[in-house]
C-alpha positions in Angstrom: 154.0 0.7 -44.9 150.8 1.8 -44.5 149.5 4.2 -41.6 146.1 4.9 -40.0 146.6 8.8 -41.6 146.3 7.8 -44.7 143.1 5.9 -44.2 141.4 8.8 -42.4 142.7 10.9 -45.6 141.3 8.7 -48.1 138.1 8.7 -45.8 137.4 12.1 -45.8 138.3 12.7 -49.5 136.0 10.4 -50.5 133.0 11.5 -48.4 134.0 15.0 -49.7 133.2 13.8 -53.5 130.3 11.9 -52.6 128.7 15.3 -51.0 130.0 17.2 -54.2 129.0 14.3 -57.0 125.4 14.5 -55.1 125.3 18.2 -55.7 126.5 18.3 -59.3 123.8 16.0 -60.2 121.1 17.3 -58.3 119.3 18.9 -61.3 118.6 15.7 -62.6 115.9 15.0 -59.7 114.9 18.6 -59.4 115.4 19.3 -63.2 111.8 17.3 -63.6 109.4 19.7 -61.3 111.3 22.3 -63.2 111.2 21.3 -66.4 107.3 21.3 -65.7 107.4 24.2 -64.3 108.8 25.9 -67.4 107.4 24.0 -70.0 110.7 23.0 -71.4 111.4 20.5 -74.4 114.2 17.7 -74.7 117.1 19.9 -75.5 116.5 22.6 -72.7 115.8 20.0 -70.4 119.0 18.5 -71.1 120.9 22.0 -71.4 120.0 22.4 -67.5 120.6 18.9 -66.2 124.5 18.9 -68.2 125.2 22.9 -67.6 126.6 22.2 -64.3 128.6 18.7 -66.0 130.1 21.4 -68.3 132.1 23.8 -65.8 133.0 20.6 -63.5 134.5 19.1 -66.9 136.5 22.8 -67.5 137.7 23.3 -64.3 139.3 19.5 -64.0 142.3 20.7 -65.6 143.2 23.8 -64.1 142.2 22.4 -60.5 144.4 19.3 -61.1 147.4 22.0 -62.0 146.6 23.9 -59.3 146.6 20.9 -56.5 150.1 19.9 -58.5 151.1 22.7 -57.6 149.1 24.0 -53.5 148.2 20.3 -52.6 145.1 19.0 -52.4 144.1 19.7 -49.2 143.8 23.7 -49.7 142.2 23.5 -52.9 139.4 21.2 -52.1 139.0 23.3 -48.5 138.5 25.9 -51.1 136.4 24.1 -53.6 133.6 23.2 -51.1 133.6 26.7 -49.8 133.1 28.9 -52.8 130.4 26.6 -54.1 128.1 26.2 -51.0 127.3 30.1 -52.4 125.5 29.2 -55.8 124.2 26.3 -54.8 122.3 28.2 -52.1 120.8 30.4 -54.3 119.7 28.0 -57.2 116.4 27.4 -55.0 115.7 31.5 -55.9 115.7 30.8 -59.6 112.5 31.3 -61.4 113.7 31.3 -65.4 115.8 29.1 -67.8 118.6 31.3 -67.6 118.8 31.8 -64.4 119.0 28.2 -63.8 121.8 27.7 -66.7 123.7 30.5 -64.6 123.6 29.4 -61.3 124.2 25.6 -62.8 127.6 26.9 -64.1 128.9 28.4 -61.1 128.0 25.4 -58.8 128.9 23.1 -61.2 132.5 23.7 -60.3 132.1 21.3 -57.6 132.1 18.3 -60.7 136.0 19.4 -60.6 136.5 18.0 -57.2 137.4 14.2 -59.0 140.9 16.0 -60.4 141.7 17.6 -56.7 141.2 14.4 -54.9 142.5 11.7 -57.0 146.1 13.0 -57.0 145.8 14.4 -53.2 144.8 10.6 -52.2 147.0 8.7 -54.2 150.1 10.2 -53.0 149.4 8.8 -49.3 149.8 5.0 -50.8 152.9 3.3 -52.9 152.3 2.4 -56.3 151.4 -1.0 -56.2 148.0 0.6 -53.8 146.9 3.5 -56.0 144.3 1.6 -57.6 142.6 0.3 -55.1 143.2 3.7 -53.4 142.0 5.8 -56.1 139.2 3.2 -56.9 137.9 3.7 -53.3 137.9 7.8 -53.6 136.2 7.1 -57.0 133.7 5.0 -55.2 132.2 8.8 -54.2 130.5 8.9 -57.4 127.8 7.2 -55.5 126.8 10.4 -54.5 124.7 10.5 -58.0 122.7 7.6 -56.3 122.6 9.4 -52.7 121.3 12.1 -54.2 118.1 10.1 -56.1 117.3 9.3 -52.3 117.5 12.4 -50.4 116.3 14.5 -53.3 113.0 12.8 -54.4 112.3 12.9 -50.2 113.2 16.3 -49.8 111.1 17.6 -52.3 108.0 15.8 -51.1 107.9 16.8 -48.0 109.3 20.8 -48.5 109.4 21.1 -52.7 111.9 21.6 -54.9 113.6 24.6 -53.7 114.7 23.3 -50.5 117.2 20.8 -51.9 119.9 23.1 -52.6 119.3 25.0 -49.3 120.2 21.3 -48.3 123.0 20.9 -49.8 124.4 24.3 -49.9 124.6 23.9 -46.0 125.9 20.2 -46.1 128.9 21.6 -48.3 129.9 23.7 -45.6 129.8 21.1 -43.0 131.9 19.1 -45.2 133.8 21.8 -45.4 134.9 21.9 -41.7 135.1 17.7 -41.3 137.9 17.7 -44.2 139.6 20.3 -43.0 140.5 18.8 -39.8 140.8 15.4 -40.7 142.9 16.1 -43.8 146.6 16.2 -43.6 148.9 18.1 -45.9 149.8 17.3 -49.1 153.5 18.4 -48.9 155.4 16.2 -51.5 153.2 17.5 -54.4 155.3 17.7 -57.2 154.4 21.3 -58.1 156.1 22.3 -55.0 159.4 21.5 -56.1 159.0 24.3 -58.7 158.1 22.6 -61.8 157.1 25.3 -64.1 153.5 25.2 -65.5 155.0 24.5 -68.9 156.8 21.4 -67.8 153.6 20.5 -66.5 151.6 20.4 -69.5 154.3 18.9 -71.7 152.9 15.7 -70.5 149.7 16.8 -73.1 152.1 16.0 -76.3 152.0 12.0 -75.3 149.1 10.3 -77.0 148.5 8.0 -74.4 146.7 10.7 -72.8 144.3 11.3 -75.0 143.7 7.0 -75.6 143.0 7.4 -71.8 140.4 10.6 -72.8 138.7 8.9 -75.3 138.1 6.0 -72.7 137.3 8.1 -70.0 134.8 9.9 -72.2 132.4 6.8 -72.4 132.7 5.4 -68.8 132.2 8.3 -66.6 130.7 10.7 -69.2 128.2 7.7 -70.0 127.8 7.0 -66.3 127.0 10.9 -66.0 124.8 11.2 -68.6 122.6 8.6 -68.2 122.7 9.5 -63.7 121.0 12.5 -64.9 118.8 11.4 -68.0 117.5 8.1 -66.3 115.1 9.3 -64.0 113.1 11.3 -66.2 113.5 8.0 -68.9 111.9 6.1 -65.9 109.2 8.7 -65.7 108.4 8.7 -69.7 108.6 5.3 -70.6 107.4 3.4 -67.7 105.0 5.9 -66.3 106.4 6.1 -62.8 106.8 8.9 -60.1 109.8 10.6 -59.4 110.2 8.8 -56.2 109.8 5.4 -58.2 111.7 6.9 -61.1 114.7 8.2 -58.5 114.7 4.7 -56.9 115.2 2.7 -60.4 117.6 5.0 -61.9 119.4 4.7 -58.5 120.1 1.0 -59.4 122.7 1.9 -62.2 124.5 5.1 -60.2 124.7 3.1 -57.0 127.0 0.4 -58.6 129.0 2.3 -60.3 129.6 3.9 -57.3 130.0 1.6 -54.7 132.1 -1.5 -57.3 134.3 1.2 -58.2 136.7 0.5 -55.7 136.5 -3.5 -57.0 137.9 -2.2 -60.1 140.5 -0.7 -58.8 141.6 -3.9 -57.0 140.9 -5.9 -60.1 142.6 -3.6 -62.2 145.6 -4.0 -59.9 145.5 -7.5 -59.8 145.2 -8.2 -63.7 146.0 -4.7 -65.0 144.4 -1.9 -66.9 144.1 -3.6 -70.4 142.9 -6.3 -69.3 140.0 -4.5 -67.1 139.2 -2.3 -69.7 139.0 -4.6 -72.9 136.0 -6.8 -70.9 134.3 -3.8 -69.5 134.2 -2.0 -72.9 132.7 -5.4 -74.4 130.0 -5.9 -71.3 129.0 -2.3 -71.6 128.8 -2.9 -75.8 126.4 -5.9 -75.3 124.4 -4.2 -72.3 123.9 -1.4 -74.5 122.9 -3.6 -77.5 119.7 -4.8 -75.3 118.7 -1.8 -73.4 119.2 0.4 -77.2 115.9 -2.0 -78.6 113.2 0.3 -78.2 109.4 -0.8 -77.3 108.2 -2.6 -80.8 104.4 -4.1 -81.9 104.6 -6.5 -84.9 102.3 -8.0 -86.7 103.5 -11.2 -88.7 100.8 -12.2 -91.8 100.6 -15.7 -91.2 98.3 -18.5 -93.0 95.8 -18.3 -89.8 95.6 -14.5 -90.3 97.4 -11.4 -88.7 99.1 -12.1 -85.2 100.5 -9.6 -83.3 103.8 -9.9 -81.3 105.0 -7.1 -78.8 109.0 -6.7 -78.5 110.7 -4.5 -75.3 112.2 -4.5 -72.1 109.7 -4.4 -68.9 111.0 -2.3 -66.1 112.5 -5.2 -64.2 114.4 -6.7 -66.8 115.5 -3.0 -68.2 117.2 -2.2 -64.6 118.8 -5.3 -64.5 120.6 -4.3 -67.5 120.9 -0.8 -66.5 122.9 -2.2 -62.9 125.1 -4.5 -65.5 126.3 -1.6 -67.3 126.7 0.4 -64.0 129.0 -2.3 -62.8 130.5 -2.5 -66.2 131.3 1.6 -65.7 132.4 1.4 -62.4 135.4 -0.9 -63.6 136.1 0.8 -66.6 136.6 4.4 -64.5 138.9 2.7 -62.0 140.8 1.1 -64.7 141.5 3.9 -66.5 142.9 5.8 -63.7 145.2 2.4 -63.1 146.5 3.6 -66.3 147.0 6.9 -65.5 148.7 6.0 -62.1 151.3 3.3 -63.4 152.2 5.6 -66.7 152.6 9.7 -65.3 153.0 8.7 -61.7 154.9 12.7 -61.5 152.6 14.3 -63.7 149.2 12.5 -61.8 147.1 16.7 -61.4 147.8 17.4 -64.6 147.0 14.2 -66.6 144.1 13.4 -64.1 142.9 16.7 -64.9 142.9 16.5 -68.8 141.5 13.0 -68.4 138.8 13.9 -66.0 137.9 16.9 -67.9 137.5 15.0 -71.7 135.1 12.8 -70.0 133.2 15.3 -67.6 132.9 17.1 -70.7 131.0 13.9 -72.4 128.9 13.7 -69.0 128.2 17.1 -71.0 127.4 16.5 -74.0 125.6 13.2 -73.9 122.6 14.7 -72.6 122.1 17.8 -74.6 122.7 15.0 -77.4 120.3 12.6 -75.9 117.3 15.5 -76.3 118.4 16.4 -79.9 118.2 12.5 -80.8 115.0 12.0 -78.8 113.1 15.3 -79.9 114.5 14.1 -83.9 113.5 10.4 -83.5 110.8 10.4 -80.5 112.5 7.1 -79.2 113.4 7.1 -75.6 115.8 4.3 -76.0 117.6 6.2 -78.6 119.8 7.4 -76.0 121.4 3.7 -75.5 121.8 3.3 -79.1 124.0 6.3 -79.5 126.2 5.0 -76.7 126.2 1.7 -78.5 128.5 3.3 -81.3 130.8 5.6 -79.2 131.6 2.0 -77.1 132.4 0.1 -80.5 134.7 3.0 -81.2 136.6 2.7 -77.9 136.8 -1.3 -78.5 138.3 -0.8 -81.9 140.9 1.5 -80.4 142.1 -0.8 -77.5 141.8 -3.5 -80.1 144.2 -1.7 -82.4 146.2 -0.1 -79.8 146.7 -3.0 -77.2 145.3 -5.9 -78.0 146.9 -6.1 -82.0 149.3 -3.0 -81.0 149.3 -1.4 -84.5 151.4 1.6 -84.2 149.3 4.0 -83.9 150.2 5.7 -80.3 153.7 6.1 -81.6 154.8 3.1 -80.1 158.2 1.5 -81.8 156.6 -2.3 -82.4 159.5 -4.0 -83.6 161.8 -2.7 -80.7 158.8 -4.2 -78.9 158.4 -7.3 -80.3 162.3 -8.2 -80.6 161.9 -7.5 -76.4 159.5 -9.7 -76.1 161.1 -13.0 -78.0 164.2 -12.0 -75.9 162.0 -13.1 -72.5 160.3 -15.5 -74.4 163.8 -17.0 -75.3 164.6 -16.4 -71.4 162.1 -18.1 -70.1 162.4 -21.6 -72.5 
């Protein structure tokens, strides 16, 4: 039965991510006065919007260990402490490195998504935790917050106010969780379970299935939260304001519909979730990959000139679609995660969270070597495109045709399942 503590817990947790997912992603507004600033090309510019994605994606796992073993509550108290300090003094820096520095240490606030996922989740019974976890995952609309209060911000004060901003609204956040959190007694890591038992969850290969699909839906909704508003800038001409406000249109769903996914993920499982999200993100990414084309066709009347490419309205449309399709895909993955380590939830959450933190890493310093190589802007969507066709192929062969491939004993499998279909007739 559930209780009114466990709704104010999930509340709080929630707004506590939002106010640290708007933070981790802040460079990706302010990353575009800077990168003017500095004169910095594609790969610099996307080595300081995914620096602080990289120490958020390291610190998932030992963070989801550590609440495992402390509880959430503490650790998070802790979290939002420690990195109201660097975020403070980003607005200070003055040079690349300085910038790449500071972006590490604050970035540690990325590793909130392993502390409160597990912390939340043990408040609700099993048959709950994805909607549950779906509505704490819903705080990754703090990548769209943040394209509204950042874009304002730095036209009326600059750029270097923003973390001064949110430096002190970490803090605040800070006090708020602390006393309208409860304790997190009945983590498992209180029982004494030894670190080593802990991690000997690592050897099952279902894990890293749940990596590899973790890596495209939130490291792909990472990613593209930071690279979209400068894509907005150089391909459509817009401001940052207008930039901010389009890109805002894929974050904000994935946000929000997060939670949806976790109800729909509980209602018709993980599989099924994931198999049509991986397919509407494949086609969505298909259309927005096409980049802006002129052609000219030699036809009996002479030359005629055809122009191929997505117009800004039609472009965001299909930017929100793939948002949505995201927003699904994270919840459902974490449905996994829930229904198969429901005593090992820190540790798997964290190795999970961190594979695909780690792509919110590495997509964009990839994005800038593609687009400085090519000089396509929508080059970034076509490289997507292929790591999307390699997570369909392995649900395909893993769940759908169930090769063994995971390990899995098939004909044990298969003689189970004629003995209910023999049941049921």
């Amino acid at each position: 039965m559930l209780n009114v503590r466990s709704f104010i817990v999930l509340g709080v947790t929630t707004w506590a991510f939002v106010v640290c997912f708007a933070v981790w992603l802040m460079f990706g507004v302010i990353g575009i006065p800077i990168k003017n600033e500095l004169g910095l090309n594609g790969l610099e510019f996307g080595l300081l919007t995914s620096t602080p994605v990289l120490t958020g994606a390291l610190f998932r796992l030992p963070l989801g260990i550590w609440t495992d073993r402390f509880g959430g509550r503490v650790v998070m108290l802790l979290l939002l402490v420690v990195c109201a300090v660097p975020v403070w003094f980003a607005s200070y820096a003055r040079a690349l490195w300085q910038f790449l520095l500071l972006g590490l240490a604050l970035g540690v606030v990325g590793a909130s998504f392993a502390v409160g996922t597990p912390y939340v989740a043990r408040f609700f019974a099993k048959e709950r935790r994805g909607f549950a976890m779906g509505v704490f995952g819903a705080g990754t609309t703090g990548a769209a917050i943040n394209m509204f209060i950042a874009p304002a911000l730095m036209t009326h004060y600059g750029w270097q106010f923003v973390p001064k901003f949110y430096a002190v609204a970490l803090l605040i956040t800070a006090v708020v969780f602390w006393f309208l959190s409860a304790p997190d007694a009945l983590a498992p890591g209180k029982s004494g379970v030894s670190l080593r038992q802990q991690l000997a969850v690592l050897r099952d290969l279902r894990v890293w299935k749940y990596c590899q699909y973790y890596s495209i839906v939130f490291g792909g909704f990472t990613a593209l939260s930071v690279w979209m508003p400068q894509y907005f800038v150089k391909e459509y001409g817009l401001t940052i304001a207008e930039a901010a406000l389009l890109a805002a249109c894929f974050s904000l769903p994935a946000g929000v519909l997060r939670a949806v996914g976790g109800w729909l993920a509980d209602r018709y499982g993980a599989h099924n979730v994931t198999w049509w999200v991986l397919w509407a993100a494949w086609i969505s990414l298909f259309l927005l990959s096409y980049p802006q084309t002129d052609l000219i066709v030699h036809t009996i009347r002479g030359p005629a000139q055809f122009h191929i490419g997505l117009a800004a309205l039609p472009f965001t449309l299909l930017l929100f679609a793939l948002g949505v399709a995201f927003a699904c895909g994270m919840a459902s993955t974490f449905k996994y995660v829930g229904d198969d380590f429901p005593d090992n939830m820190g540790i798997v959450t964290g190795i999970v969270g961190l594979v695909g933190a780690l792509g919110g890493f590495v997509l964009p310093i990839i994005f800038g070597i593609i687009l400085d190589w090519l000089g396509i802007n929508s080059s970034c969507f076509m490289f997507l495109y292929g790591v999307v066709w390699v997570s369909l192929i392995l649900n395909y062969t893993t769940e759908v045709r169930r090769l063994p491939v995971m390990g899995e004993d098939v004909p044990a499998r298969a003689s189970a399942s004629l003995r209910r279909i023999g049941a049921a007739s």
